[in-house]
N, C-alpha and C positions, 0 to 999 in steps of 0.2 A: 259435374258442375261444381266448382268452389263454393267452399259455404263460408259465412260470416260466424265467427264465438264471440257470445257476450258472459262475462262472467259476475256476476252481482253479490258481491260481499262472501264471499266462498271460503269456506272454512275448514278443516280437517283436522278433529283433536283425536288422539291416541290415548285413552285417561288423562295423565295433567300434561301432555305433552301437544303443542299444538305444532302438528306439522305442516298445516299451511294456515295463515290468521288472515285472515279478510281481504280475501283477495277482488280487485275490482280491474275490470280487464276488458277491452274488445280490440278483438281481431278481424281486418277484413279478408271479405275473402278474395284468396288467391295471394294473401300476403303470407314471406318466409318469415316464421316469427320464432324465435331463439327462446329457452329456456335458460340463464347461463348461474350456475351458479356451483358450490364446493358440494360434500358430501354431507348429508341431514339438512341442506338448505332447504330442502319439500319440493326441488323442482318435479321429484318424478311421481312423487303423490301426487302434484300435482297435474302432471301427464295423464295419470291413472285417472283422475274425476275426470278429466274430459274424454278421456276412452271407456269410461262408463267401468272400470273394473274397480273401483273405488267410490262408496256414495261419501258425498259432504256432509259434515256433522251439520252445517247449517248453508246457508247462498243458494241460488240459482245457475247452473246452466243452461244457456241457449243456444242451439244451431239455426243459423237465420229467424231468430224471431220465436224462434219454436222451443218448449222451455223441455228437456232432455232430461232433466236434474233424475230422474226415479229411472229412466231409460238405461236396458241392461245392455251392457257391451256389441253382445251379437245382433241389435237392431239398430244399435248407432251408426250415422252414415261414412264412418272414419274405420281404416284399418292402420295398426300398429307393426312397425319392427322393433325389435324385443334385440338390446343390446348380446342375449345369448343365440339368436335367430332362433330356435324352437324349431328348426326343420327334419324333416321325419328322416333318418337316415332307411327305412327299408322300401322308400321310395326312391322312384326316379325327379329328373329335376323335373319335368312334364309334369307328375302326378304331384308332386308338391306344390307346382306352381297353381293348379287347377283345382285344388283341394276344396277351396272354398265356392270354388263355382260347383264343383258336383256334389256338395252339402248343401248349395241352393237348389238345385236343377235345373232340368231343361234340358233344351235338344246339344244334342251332343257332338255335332258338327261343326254349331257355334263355340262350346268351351273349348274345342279342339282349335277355334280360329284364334280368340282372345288369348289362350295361352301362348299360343306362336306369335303373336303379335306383342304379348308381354315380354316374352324371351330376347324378341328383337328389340326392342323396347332400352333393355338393358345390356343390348352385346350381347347377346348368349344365344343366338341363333344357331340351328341345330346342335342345341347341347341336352333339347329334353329327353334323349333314351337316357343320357350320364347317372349314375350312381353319385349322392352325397358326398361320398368317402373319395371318391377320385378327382374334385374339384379342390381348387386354392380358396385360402381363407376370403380374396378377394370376391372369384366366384360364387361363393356360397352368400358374400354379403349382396350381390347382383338376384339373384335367388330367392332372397327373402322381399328386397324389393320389390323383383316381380309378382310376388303371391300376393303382394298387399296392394299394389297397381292395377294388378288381373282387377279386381273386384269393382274397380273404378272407382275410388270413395274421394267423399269430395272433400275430406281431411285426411293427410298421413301426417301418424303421430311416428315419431323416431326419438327410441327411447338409448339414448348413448350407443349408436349403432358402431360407432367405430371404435370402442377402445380397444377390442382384441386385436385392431390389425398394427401392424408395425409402420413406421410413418411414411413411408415409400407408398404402403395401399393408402393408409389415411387419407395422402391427397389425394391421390387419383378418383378415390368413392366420394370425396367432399366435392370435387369437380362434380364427377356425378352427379350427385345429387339438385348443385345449380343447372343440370344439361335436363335433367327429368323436371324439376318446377318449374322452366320454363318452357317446357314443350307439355307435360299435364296441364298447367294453370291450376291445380289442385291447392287448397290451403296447407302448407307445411309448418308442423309445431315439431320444432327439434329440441331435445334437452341432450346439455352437454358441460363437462365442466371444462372444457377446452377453448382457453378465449379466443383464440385463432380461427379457429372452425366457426364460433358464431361471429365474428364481425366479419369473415370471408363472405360467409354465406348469406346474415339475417337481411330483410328489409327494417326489420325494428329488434328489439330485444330486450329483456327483463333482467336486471343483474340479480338475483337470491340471495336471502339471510334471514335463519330462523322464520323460514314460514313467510317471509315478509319480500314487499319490491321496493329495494334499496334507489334503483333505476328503471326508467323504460324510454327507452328511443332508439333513436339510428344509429348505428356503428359509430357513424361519425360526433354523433353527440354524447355518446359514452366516453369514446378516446379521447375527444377532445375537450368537452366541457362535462369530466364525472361530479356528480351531484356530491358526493360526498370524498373523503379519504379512502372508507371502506372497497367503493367504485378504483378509486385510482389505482389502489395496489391490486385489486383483483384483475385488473385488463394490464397489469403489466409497468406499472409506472409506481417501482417501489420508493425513489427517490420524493420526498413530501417532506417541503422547509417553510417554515414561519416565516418571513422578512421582518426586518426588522422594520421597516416601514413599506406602506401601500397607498397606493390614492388611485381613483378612478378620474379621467380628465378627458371632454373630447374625444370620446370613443377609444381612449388609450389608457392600459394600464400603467401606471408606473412601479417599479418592487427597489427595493434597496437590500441584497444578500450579500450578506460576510463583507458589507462596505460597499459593495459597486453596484450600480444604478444599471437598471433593466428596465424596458420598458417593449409593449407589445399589444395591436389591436385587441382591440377588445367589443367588437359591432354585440348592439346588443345585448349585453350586460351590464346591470342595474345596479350592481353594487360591488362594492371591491372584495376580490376574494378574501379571504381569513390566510389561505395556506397557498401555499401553488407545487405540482407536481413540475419534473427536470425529466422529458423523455431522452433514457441513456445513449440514444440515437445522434442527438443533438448536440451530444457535451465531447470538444475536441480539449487537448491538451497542448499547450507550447509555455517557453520559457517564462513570457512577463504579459502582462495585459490583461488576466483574467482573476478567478478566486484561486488568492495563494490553497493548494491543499498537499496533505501528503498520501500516496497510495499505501493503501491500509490492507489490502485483499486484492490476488491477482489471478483470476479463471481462466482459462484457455479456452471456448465455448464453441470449436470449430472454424465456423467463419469469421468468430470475433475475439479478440479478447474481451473479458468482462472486469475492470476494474472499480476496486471502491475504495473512495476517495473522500478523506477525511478534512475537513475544513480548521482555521485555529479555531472556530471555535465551537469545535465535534460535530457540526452538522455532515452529513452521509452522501455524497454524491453518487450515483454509478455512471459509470461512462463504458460505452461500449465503441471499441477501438479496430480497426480494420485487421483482420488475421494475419498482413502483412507486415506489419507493424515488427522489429523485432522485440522478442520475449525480453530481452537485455537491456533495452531503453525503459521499458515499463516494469523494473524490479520493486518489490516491497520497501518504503521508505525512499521510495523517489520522491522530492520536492518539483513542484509542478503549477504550472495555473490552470484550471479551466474553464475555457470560454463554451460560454452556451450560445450557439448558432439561433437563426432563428428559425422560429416554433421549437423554442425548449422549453419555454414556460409553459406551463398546463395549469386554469385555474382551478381551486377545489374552493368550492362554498362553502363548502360544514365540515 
């Protein structure tokens, strides 16, 4: 059964280092809730206090109600995958997956059903005789899944489960992952510093910095309305320009960049942004009509080109260009305009 996390003022200092600072948090349960943040942000200290292998210098934790905060890891009702998976290589996939049901006990007819039932669970149906060593990295991350599902816990914590795989498996286990949260209803708390993977996957999300929640809400409310500058480049939207003028009017914003007048709903917003983010998605290139700029930087990024695009007067666009495009039209020091389609404008508040 999914459980509910309440988190109350949670704290984690390291001598004068505070790895997590007063964290105030609830999650319901059966909801996918994203850790998202860089390296030393504390998301996975953070991870650790609620898997109980970390106590808080100071706060509270609750599962449903019930305060856990002194509660040691192997009584908490949550199992972890461990971005290294920790799987026993001198076992079978069977015995690994049932490890912790025969460190509980009990009739052994039963573990013997629950593990075949985990295996299928995750694809891996008659794979429990298999050795460690003879699975794909993919397999192995199916694997640890199971061992931590076997147990039935009504939180799985996922501690950066995917960076060893290469991005071919990345998706297909990120897939995953949404195919098993909706078929457990289990509470999932994933940390990751991959912005992709949490707004694929979260029902809500925490953006991290310095111990701290920079953000918390929906995919949708990160990308589209980030609370801060910090927020906007971290989910992908480096481009962040001042206007030179702004007003809020009848649900509409209006910006004035590099001279020309933009304007764009704005439901629900109280006050006019400071800054506005340009997603490079949005921003095409033709001869006359838009902001004069010059191409200053020119990536080839696969299916895009990634160009960056200088304003007169040095403001930084990026525009990201169809791969089709030829490489010869989009040279360095090409003179150009850029028109911003609409939803290019991104507001930032602070």
């Amino acid at each position: 059964m999914a459980i509910s996390i309440s988190l109350d003022n949670v704290a984690r200092a390291f001598g004068t280092v505070k790895a997590v600072d007063g964290i105030d948090l609830q999650i319901c349960a059966g909801e996918f809730f994203t850790l998202l943040g860089s390296s030393g942000s504390g998301k996975s200290t953070l991870l650790k206090i609620l898997g109980g292998f970390e106590k808080p210098s100071s706060g509270s934790v609750k599962f449903d109600g019930a305060d856990v905060t002194g509660v040691p890891a192997n009584r908490r009702p949550c199992n972890t995958v461990f971005q290294d998976l920790a799987l026993f290589p001198h076992m079978t996939v069977a015995e690994n997956v049932g490890y912790g049901l025969r460190v509980r006990g009990g009739n052994r007819n039963d573990r013997v059903k629950r593990v075949n039932d985990a295996l299928s669970l995750v694809d891996l149906k008659g794979y429990g005789e298999r050795t460690i060593a003879a699975l794909s990295g993919g397999q192995r991350q199916r694997v640890a899944l199971a061992r931590a599902l076997v147990m039935e816990p009504g939180i799985l914590l996922l501690d950066e489960p995917l960076t060893g795989l290469d991005e071919r498996l990345r998706q297909q286990m990120r897939d995953e992952f949404g195919r098993l949260h909706r078929k457990t209803g289990a509470t999932f708390i994933l940390v990751t510093h991959n912005q992709d993977e949490a707004l694929t996957l979260s029902d809500r999300l925490a953006v991290m910095h310095n111990g701290r929640f920079e953000q918390v809400g929906t995919p949708d409310d990160v990308l589209n309305r980030p609370a801060n500058e910090f927020v906007a480049r971290f989910v992908g939207l480096e481009s962040i320009v001042t206007p030179e003028a702004v007003r809020l009017e009848d649900k509409t914003c209006h910006a004035t960049i590099s001279g020309k007048h933009f304007s764009f709903a704005a439901p629900g917003m109280t006050a006019a942004p400071r800054k506005l983010a340009i997603r490079p998605d949005r921003v095409t290139l033709s001869e006359d009509g838009g902001i004069p700029v010059t191409v200053a930087r020119h990536h080839f990024r696969g299916r895009h080109h990634e160009l960056v695009l200088v304003t007169g007067d040095g403001t930084t666009i990026t525009a990201e260009v169809p791969s089709d495009r030829s490489p010869q039209s989009l040279g360095i020091g090409m003179v150009a305009t850029a028109e911003l389609q609409d939803g290019a404008l991104i507001p930032v508040m602070t």
